[in-house]
N, CA and C atoms of all chains as a GROMACS GRO file, in nm:
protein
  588
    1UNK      N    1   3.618  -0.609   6.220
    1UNK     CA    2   3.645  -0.480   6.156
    1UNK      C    3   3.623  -0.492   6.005
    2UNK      N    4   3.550  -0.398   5.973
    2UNK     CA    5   3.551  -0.396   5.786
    2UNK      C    6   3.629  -0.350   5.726
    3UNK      N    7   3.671  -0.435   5.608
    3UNK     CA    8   3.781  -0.381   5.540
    3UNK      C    9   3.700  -0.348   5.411
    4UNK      N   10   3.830  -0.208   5.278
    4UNK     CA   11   3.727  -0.147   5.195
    4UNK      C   12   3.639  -0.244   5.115
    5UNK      N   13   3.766  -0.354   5.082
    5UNK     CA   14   3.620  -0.483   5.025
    5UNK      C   15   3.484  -0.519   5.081
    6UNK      N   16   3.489  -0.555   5.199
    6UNK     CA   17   3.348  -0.584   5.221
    6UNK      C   18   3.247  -0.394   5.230
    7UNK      N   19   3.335  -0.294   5.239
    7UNK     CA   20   3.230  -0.190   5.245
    7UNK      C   21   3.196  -0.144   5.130
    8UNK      N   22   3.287  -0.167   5.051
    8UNK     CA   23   3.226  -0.136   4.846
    8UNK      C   24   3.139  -0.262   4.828
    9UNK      N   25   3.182  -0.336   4.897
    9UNK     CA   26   3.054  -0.508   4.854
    9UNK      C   27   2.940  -0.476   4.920
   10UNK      N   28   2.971  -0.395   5.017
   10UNK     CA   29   2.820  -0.352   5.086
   10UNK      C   30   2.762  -0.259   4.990
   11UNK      N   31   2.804  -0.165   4.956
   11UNK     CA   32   2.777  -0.045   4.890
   11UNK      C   33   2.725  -0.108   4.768
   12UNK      N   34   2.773  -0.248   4.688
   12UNK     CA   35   2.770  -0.276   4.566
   12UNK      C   36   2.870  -0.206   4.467
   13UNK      N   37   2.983  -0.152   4.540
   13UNK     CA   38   3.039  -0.100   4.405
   13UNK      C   39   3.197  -0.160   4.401
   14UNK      N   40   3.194  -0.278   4.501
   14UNK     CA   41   3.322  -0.328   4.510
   14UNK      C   42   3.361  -0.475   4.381
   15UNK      N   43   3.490  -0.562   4.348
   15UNK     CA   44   3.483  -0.639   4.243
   15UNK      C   45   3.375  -0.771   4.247
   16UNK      N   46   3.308  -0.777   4.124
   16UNK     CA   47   3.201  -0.884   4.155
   16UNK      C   48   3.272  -0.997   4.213
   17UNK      N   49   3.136  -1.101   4.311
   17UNK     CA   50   3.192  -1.203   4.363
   17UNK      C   51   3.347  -1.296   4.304
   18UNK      N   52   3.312  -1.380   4.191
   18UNK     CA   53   3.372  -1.428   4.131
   18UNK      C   54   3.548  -1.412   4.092
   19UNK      N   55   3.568  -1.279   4.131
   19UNK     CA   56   3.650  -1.216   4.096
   19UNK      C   57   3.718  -1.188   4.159
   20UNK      N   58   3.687  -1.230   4.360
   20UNK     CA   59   3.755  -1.166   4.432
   20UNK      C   60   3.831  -1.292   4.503
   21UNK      N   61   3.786  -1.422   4.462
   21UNK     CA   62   3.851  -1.552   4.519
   21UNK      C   63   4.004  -1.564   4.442
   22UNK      N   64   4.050  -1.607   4.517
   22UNK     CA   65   4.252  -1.684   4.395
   22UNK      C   66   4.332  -1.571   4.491
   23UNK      N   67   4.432  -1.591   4.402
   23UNK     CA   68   4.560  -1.522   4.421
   23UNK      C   69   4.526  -1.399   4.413
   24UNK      N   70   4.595  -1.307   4.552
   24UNK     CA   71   4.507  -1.138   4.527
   24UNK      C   72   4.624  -1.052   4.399
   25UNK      N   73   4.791  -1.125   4.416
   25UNK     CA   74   4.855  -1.060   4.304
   25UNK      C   75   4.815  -1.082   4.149
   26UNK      N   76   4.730  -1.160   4.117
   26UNK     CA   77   4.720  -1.229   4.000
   26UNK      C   78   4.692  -1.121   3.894
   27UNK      N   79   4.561  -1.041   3.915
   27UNK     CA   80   4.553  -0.909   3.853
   27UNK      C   81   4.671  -0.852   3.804
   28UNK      N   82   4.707  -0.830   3.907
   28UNK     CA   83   4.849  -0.719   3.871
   28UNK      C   84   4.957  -0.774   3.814
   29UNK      N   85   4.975  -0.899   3.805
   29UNK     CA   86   5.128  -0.985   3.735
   29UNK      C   87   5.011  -1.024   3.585
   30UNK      N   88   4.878  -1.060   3.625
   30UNK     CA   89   4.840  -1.112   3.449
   30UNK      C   90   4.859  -0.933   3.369
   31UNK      N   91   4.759  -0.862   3.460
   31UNK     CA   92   4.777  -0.676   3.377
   31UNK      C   93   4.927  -0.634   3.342
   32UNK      N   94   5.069  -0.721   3.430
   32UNK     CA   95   5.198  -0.601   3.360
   32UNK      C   96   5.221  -0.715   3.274
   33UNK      N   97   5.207  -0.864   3.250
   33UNK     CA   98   5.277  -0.956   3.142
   33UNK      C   99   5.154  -0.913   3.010
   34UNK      N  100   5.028  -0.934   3.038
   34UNK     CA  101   5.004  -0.880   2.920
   34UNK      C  102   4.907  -0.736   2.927
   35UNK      N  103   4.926  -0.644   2.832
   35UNK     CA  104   4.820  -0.533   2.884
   35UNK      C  105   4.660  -0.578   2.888
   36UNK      N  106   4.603  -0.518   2.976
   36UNK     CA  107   4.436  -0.522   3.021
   36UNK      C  108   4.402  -0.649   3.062
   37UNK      N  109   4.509  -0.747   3.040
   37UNK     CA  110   4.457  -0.893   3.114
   37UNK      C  111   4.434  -0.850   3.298
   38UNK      N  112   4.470  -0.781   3.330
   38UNK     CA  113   4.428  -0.779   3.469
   38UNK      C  114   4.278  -0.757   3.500
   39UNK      N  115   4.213  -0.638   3.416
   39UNK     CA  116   4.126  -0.553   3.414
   39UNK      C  117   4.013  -0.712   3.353
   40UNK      N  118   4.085  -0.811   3.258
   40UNK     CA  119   3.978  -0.871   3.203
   40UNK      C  120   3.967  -0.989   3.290
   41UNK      N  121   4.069  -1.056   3.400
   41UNK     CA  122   4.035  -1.103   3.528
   41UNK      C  123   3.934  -1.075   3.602
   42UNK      N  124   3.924  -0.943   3.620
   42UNK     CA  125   3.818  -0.881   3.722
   42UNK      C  126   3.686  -0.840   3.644
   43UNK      N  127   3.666  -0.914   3.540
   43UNK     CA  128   3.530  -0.906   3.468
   43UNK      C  129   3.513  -0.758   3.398
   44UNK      N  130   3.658  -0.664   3.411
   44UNK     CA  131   3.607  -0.528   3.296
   44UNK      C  132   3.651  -0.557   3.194
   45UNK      N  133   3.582  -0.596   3.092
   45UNK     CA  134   3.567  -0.579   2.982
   45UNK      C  135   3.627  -0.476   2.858
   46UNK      N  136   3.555  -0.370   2.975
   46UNK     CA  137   3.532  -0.274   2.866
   46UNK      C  138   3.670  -0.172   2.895
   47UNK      N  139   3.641  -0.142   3.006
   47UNK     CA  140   3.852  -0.118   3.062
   47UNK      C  141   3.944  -0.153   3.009
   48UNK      N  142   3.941  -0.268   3.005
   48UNK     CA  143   4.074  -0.382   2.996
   48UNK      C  144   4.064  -0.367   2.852
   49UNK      N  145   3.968  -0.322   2.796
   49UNK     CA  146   3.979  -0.319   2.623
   49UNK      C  147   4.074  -0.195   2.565
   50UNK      N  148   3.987  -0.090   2.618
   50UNK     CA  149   4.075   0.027   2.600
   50UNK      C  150   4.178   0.025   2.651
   51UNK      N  151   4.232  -0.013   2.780
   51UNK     CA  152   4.338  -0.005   2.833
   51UNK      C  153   4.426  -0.082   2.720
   52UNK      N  154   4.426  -0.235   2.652
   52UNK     CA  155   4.490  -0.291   2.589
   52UNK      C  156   4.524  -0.194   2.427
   53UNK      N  157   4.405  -0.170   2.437
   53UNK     CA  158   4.414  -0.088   2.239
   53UNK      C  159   4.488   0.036   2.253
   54UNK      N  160   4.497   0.060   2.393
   54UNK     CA  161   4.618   0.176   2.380
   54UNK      C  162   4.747   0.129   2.399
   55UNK      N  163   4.775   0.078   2.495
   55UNK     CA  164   4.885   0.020   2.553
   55UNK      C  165   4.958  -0.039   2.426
   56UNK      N  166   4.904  -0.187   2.319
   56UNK     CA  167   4.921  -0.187   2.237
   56UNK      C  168   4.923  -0.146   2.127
   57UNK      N  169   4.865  -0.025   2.083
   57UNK     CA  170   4.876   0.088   1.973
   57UNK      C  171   4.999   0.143   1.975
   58UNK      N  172   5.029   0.212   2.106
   58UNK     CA  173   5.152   0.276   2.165
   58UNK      C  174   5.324   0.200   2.123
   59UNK      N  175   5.260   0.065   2.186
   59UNK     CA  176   5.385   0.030   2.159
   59UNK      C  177   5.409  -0.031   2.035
   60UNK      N  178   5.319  -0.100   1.959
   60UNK     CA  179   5.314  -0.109   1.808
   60UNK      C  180   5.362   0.030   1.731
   61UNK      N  181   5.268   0.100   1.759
   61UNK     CA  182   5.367   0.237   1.660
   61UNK      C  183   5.508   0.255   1.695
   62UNK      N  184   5.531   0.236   1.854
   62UNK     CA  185   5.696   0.269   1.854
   62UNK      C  186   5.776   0.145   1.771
   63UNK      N  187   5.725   0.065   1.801
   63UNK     CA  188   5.809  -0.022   1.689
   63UNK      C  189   5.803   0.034   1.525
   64UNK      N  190   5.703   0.068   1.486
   64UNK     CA  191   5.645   0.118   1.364
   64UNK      C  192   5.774   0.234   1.323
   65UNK      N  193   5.774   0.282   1.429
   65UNK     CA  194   5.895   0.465   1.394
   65UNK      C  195   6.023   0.356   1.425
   66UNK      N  196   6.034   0.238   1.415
   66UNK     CA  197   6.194   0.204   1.452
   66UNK      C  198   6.196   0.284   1.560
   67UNK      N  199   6.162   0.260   1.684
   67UNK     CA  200   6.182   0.264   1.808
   67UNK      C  201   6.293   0.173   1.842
   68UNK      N  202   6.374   0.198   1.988
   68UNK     CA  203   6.486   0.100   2.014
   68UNK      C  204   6.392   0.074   2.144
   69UNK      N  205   6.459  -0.080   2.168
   69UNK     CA  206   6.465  -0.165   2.306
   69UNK      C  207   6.574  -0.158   2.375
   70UNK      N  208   6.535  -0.113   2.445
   70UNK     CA  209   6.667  -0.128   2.582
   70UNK      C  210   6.700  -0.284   2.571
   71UNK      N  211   6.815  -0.308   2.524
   71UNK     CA  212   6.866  -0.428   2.587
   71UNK      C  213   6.999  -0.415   2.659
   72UNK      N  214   7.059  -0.336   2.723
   72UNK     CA  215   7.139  -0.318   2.830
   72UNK      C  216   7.153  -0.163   2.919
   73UNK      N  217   7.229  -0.162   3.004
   73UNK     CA  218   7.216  -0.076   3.112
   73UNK      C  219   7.342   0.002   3.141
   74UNK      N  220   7.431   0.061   3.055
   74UNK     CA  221   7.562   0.110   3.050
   74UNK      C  222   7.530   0.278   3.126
   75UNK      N  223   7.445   0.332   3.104
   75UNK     CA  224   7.468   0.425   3.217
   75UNK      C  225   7.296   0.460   3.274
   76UNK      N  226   7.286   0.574   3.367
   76UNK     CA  227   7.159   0.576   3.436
   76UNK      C  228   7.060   0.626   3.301
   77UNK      N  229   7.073   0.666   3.234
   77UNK     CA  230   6.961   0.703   3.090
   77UNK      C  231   6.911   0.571   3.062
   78UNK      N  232   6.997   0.468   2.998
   78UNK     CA  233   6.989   0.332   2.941
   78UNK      C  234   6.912   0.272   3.054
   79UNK      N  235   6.942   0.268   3.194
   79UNK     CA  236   6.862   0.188   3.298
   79UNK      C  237   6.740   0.233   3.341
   80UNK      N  238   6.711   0.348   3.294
   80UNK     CA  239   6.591   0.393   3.326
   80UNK      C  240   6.479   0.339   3.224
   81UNK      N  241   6.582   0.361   3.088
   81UNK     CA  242   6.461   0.327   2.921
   81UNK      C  243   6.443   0.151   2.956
   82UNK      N  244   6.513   0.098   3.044
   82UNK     CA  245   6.536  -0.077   3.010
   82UNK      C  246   6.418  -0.025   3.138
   83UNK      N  247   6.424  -0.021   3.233
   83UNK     CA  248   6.305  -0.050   3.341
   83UNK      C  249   6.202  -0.036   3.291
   84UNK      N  250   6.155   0.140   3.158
   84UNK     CA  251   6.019   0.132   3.120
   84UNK      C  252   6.005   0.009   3.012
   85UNK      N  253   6.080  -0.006   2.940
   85UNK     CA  254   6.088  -0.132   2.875
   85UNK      C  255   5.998  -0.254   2.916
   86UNK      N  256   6.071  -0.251   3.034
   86UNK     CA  257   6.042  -0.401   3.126
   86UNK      C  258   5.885  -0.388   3.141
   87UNK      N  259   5.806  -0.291   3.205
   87UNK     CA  260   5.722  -0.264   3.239
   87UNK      C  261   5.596  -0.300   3.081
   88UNK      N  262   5.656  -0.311   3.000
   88UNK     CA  263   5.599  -0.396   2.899
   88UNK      C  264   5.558  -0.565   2.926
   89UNK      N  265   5.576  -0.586   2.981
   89UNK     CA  266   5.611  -0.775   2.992
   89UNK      C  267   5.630  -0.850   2.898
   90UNK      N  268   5.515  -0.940   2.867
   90UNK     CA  269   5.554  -1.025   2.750
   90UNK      C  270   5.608  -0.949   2.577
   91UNK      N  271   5.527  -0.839   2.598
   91UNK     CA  272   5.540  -0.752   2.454
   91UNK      C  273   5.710  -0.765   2.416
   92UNK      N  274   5.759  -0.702   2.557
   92UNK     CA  275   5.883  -0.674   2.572
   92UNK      C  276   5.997  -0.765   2.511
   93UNK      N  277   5.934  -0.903   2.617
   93UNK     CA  278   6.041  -1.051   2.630
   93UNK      C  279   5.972  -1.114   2.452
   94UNK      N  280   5.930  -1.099   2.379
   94UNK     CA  281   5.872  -1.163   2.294
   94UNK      C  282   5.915  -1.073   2.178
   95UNK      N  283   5.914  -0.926   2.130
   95UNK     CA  284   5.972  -0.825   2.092
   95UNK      C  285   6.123  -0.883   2.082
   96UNK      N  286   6.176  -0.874   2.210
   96UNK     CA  287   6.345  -0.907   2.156
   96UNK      C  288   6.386  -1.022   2.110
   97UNK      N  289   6.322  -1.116   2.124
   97UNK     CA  290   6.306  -1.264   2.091
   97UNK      C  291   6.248  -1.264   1.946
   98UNK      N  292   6.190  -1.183   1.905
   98UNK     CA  293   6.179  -1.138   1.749
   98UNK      C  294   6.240  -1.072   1.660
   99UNK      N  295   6.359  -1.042   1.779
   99UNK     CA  296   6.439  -0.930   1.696
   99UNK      C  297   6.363  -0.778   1.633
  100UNK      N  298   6.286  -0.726   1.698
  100UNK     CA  299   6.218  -0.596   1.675
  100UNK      C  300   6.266  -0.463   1.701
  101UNK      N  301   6.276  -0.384   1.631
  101UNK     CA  302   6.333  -0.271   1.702
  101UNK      C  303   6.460  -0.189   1.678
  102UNK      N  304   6.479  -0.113   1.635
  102UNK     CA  305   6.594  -0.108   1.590
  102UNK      C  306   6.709  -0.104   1.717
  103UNK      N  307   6.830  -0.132   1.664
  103UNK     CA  308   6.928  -0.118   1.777
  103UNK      C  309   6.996   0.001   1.809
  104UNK      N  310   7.008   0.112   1.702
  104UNK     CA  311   7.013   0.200   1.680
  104UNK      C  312   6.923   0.352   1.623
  105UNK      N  313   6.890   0.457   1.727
  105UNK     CA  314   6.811   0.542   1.678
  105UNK      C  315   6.891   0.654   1.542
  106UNK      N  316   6.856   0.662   1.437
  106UNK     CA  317   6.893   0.719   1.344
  106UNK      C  318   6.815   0.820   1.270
  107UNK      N  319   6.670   0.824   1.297
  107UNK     CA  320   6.616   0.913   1.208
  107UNK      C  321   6.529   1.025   1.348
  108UNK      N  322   6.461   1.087   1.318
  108UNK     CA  323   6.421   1.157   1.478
  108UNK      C  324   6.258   1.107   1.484
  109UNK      N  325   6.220   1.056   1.400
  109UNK     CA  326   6.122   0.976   1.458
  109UNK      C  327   6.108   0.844   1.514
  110UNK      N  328   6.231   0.791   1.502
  110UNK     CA  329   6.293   0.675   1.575
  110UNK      C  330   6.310   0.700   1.743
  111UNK      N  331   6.374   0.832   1.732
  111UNK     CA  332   6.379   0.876   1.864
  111UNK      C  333   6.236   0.906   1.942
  112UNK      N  334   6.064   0.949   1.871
  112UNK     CA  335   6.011   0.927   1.936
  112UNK      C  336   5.935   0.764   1.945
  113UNK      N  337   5.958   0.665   1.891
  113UNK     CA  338   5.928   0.538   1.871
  113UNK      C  339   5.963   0.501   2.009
  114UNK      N  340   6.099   0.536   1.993
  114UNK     CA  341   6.170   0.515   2.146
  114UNK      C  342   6.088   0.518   2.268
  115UNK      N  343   6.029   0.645   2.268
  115UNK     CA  344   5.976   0.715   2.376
  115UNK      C  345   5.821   0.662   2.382
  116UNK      N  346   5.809   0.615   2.303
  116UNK     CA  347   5.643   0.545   2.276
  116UNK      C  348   5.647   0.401   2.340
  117UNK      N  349   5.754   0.321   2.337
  117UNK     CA  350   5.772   0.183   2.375
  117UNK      C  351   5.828   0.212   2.534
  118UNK      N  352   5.870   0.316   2.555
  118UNK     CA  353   5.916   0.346   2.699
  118UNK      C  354   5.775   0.393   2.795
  119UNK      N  355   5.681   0.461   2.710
  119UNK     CA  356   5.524   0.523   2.748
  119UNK      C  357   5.471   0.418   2.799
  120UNK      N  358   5.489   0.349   2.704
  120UNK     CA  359   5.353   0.208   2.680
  120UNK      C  360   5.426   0.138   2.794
  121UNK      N  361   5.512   0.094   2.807
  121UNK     CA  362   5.565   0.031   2.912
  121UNK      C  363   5.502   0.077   3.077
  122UNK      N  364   5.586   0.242   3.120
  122UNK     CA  365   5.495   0.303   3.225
  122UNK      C  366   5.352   0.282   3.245
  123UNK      N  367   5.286   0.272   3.137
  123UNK     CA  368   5.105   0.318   3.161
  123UNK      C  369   5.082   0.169   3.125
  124UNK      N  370   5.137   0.029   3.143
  124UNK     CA  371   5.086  -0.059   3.122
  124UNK      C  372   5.133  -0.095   3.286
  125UNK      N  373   5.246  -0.027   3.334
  125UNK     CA  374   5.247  -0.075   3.514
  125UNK      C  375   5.159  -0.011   3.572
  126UNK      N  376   5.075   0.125   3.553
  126UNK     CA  377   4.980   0.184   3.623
  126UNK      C  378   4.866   0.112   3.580
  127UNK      N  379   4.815   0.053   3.430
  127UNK     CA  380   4.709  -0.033   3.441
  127UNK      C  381   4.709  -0.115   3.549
  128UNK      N  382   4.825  -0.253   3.558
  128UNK     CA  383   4.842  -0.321   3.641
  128UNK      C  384   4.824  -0.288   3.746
  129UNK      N  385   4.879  -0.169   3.820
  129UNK     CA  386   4.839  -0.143   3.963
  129UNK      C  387   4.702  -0.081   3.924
  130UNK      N  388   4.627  -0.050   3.872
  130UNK     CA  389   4.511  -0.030   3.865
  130UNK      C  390   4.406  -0.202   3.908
  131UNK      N  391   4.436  -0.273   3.849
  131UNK     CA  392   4.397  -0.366   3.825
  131UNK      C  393   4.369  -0.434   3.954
  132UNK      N  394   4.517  -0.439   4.036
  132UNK     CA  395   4.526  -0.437   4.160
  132UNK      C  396   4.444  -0.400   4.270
  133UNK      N  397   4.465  -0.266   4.261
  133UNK     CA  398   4.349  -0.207   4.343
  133UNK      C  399   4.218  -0.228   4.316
  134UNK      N  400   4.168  -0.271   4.208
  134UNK     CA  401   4.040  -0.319   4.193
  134UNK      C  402   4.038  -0.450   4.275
  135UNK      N  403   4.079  -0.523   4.286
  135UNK     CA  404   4.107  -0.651   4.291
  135UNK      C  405   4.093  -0.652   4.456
  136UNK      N  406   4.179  -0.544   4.521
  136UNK     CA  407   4.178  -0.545   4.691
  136UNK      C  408   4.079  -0.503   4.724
  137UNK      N  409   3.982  -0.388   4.617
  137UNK     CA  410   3.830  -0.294   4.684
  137UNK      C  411   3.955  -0.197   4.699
  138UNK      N  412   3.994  -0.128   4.688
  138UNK     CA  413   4.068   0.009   4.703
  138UNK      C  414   4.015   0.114   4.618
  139UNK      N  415   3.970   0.046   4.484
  139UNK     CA  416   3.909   0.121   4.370
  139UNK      C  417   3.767   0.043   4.363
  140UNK      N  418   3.657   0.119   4.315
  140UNK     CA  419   3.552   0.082   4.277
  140UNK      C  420   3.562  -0.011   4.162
  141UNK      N  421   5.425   0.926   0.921
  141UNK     CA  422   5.354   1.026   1.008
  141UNK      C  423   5.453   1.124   1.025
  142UNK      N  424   5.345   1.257   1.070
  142UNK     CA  425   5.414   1.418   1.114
  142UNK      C  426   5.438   1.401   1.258
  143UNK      N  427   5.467   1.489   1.285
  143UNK     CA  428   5.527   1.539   1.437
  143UNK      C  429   5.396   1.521   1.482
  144UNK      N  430   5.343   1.608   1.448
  144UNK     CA  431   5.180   1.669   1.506
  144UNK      C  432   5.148   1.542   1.518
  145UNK      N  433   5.134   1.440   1.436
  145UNK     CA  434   5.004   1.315   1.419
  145UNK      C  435   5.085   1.251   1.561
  146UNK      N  436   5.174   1.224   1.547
  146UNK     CA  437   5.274   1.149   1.680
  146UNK      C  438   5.201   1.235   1.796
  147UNK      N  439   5.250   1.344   1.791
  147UNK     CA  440   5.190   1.421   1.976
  147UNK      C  441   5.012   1.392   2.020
  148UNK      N  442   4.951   1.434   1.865
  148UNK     CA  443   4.806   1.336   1.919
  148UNK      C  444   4.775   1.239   1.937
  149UNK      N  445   4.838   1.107   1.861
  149UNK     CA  446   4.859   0.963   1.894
  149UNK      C  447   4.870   0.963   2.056
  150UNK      N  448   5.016   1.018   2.065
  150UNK     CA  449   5.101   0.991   2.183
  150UNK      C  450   4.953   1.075   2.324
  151UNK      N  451   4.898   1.174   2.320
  151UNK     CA  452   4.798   1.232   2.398
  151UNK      C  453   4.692   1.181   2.362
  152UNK      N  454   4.638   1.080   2.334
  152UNK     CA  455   4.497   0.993   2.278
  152UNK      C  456   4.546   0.914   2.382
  153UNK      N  457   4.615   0.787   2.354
  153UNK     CA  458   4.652   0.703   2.412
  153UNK      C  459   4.703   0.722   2.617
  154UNK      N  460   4.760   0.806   2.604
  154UNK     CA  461   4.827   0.840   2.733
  154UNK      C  462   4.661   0.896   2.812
  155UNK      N  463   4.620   0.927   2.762
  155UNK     CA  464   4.458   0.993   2.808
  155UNK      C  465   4.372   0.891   2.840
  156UNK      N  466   4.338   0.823   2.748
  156UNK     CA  467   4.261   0.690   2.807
  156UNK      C  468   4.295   0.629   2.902
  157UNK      N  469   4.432   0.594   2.969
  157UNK     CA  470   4.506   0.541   3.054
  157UNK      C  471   4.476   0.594   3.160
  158UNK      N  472   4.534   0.781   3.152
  158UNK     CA  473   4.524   0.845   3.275
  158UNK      C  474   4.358   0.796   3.304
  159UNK      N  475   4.217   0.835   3.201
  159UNK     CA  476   4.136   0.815   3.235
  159UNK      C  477   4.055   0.757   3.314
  160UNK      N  478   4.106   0.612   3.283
  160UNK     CA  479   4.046   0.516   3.325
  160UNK      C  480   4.108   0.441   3.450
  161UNK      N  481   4.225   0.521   3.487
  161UNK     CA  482   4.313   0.455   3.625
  161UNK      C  483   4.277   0.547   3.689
  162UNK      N  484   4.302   0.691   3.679
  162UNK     CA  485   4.264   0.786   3.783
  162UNK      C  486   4.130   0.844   3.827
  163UNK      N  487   4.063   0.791   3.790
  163UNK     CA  488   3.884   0.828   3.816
  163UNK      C  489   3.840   0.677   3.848
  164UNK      N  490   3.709   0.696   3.920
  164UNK     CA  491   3.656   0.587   3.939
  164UNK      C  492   3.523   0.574   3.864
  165UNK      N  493   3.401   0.677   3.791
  165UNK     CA  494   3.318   0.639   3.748
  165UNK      C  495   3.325   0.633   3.586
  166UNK      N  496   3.254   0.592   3.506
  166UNK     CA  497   3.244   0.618   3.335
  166UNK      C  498   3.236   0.766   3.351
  167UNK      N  499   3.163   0.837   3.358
  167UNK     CA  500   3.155   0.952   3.334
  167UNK      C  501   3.239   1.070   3.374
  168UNK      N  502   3.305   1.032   3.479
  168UNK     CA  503   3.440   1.097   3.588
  168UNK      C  504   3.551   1.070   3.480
  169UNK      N  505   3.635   0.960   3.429
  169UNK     CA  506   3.689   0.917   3.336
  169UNK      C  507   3.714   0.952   3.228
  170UNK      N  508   3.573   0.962   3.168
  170UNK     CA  509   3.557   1.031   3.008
  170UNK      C  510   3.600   1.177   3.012
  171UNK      N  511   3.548   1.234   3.145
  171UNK     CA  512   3.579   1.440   3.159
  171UNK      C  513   3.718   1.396   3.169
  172UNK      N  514   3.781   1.303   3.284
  172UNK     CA  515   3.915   1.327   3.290
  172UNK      C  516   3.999   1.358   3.168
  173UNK      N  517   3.986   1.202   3.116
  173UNK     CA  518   4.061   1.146   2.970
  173UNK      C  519   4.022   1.316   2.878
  174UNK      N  520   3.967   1.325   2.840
  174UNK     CA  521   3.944   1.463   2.758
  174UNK      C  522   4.007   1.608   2.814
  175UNK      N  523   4.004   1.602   2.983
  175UNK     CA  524   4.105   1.725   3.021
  175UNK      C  525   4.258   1.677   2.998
  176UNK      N  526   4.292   1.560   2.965
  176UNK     CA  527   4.444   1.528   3.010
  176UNK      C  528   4.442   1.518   2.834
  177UNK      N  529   4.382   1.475   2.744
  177UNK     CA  530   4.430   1.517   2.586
  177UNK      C  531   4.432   1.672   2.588
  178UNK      N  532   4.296   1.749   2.620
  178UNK     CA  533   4.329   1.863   2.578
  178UNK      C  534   4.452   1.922   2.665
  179UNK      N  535   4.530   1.907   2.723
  179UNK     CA  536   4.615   1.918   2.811
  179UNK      C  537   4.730   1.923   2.750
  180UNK      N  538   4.750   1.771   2.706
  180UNK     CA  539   4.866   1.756   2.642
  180UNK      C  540   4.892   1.815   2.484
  181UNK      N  541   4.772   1.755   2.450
  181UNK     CA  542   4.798   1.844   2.295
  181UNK      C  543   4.742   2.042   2.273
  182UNK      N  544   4.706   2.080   2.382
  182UNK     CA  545   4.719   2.271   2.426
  182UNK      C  546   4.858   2.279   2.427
  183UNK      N  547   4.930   2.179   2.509
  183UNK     CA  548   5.088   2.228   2.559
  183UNK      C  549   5.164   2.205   2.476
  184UNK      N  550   5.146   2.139   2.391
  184UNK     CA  551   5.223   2.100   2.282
  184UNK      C  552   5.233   2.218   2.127
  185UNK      N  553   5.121   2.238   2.131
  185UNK     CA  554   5.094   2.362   2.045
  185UNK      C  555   5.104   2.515   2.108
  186UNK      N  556   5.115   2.532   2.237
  186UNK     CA  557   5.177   2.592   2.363
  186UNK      C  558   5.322   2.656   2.281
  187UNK      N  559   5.386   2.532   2.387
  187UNK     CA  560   5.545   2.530   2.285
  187UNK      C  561   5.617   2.533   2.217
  188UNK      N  562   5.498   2.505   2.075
  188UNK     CA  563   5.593   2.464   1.941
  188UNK      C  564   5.589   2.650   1.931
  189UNK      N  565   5.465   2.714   1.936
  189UNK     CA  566   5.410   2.892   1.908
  189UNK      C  567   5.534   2.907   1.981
  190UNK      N  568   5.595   2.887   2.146
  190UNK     CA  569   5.653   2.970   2.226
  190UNK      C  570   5.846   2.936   2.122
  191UNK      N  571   5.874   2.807   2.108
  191UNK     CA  572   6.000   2.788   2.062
  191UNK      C  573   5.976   2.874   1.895
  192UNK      N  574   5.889   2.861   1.823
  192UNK     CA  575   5.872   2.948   1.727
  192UNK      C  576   5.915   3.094   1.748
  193UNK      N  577   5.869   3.174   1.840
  193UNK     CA  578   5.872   3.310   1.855
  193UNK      C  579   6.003   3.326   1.905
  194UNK      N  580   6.055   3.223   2.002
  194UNK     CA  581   6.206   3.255   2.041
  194UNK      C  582   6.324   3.228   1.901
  195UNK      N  583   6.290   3.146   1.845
  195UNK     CA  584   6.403   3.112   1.739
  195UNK      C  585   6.411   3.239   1.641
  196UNK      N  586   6.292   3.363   1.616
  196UNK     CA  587   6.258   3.414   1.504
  196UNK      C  588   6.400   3.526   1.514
   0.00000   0.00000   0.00000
């Protein structure tokens, strides 16, 4: 039975050879620890570029507006901002380990800083599952 | 930075993303990414006109 990999490999529009041997999660854990590393696993380049210069723009400026980091989970608001948080990976774990961020939002562009490091977080787990699906032939 | 420069930042960035995850060709991508900015930054200038006219 064919699966979509070998019928995009037939087609030619599935991930080049090279790209489809190793670990099939690897994409998707290198794309959420750092942004576009998944995309630059699977030989896109040019994806994984943009994907990174946003991802990291995003969350650089939220730091920039004194954006806050979730570092705890006291009610369902806080556990939701710490999950998009997370969805940052290394930015995230390396960020608080730098002490970045304010701990407190005080000015109202702080408050969207906030919301920029919570963005970047989300759309760096949909890269990753992007990445993914390249990786299985699900996506061209 | 202004409000404004933030909501186009914030719809630049969020656009390329949608772009390039939710389409599969370059050219499918590029129309996307450009309907989902003009999208976000229409609605944004949408709202600020609609909360304007209600506050007056």
């Amino acid at each position: 039975m064919a699966t979509a990999e070998n019928k995009n490999a037939a087609a030619g529009q599935g991930p080049q050879p090279g790209a489809t041997q190793g670990f099939v999660y690897l994409p998707l854990i290198a794309g959420w620890l750092v942004p576009g590393a998944g995309h630059f696993l699977l030989r896109k380049w040019g994806r994984g570029a943009l994907l990174a210069a946003s991802i990291l723009g995003m969350f650089g400026l939220g730091l920039a507006m004194q954006g806050k980091l979730y570092s705890n989970a006291h009610d369902i608001l806080d556990i939701l901002g710490l999950a998009g948080d997370l969805g940052n990976g290394l930015l995230y774990i390396f960020s608080r380990m730098l002490g970045l961020g304010a701990d407190q939002v005080q000015v109202t562009t702080a408050d969207y800083g906030t919301r920029f490091i919570v963005v970047a977080g989300l759309l760096n787990v949909i890269a990753a599952v992007d990445a993914h699906n390249l990786r299985t032939g699900r996506k061209a | 930075m202004t409000h404004f420069a933030a909501v186009l930042l914030f719809a630049l960035f969020a656009s390329i993303v949608f772009g390039i995850t939710q389409r599969e060709t370059p050219r499918r991508m590029i129309r996307y990414g450009i309907y989902c900015f003009v999208l976000f930054a229409g609605a944004a200038v949408a709202l600020s006109w609609l909360m304007f006219l209600i506050a007056r």
